[in-house]
C-alpha positions as CSV (number, residue, x, y, z in Angstrom):
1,X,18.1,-40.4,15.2
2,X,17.1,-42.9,12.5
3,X,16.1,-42.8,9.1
4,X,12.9,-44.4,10.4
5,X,12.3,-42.7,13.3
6,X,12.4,-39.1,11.3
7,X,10.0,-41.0,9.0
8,X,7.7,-41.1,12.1
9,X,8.6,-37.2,12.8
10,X,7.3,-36.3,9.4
11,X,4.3,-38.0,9.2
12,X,3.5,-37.3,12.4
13,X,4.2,-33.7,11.1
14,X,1.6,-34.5,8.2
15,X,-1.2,-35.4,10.5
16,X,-3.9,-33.1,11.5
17,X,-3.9,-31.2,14.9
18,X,-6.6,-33.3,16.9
19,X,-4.8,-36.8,15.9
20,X,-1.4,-35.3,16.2
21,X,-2.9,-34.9,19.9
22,X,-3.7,-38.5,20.3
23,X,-0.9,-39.6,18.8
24,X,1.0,-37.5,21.9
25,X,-1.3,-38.7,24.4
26,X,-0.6,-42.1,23.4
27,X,2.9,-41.9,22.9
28,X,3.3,-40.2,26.3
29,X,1.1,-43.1,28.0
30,X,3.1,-45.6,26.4
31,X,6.8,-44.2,27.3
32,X,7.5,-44.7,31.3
33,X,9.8,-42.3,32.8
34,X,11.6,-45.1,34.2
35,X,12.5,-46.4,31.0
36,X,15.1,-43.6,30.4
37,X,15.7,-42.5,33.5
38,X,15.6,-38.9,34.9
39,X,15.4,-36.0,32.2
40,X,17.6,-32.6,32.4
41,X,16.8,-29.4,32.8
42,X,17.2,-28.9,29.0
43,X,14.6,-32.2,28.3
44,X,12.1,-30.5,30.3
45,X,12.8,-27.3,28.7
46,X,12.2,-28.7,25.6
47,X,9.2,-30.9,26.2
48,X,7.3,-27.9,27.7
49,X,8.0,-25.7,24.8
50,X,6.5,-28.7,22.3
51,X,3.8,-29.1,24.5
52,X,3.1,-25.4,24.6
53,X,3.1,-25.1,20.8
54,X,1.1,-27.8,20.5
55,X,-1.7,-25.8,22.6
56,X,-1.1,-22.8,21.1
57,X,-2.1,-23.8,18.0
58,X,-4.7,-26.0,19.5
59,X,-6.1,-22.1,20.9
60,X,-5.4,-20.7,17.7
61,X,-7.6,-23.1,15.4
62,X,-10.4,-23.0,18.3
63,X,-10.1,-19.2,17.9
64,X,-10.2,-18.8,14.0
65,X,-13.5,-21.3,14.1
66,X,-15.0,-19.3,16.5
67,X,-14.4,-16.3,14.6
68,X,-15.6,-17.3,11.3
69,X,-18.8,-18.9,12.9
70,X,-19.2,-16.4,14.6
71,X,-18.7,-13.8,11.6
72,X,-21.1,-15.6,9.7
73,X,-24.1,-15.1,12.6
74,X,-23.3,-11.4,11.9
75,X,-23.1,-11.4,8.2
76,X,-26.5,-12.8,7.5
């Protein structure tokens, strides 16, 4: 990989959740399949672990904020 494309990696790394999201959604518009032909098993593998941490962690925010507005209901 190139210096510039881990440039992209890290920033991309840098960005918050929601537009790290957008950037993916994007990305993944932009990108046809049929420009690098079929993916392996372990491509697959490895996109649907990405994509699974991403939502994790999409699930994990939405739970925190829920918690602490919710906490704060109950606290006043």
């Amino acid at each position: 990989m190139s210096n510039s494309a881990l440039a992209v990696i890290q920033e991309f790394n840098n960005l918050p959740q929601a537009e790290q999201l957008a950037v993916y959604e994007a990305i993944a518009r932009k990108v046809a399949p049929a420009d690098y032909g079929p993916l392996s098993d372990e491509d697959l593998t490895s996109i649907a672990a990405e994509t699974f941490a991403l939502l994790d962690q999409e699930d994990s925010f939405r739970f925190q904020f829920r918690y602490r507005s919710n906490r704060k209901r109950f606290i006043r």
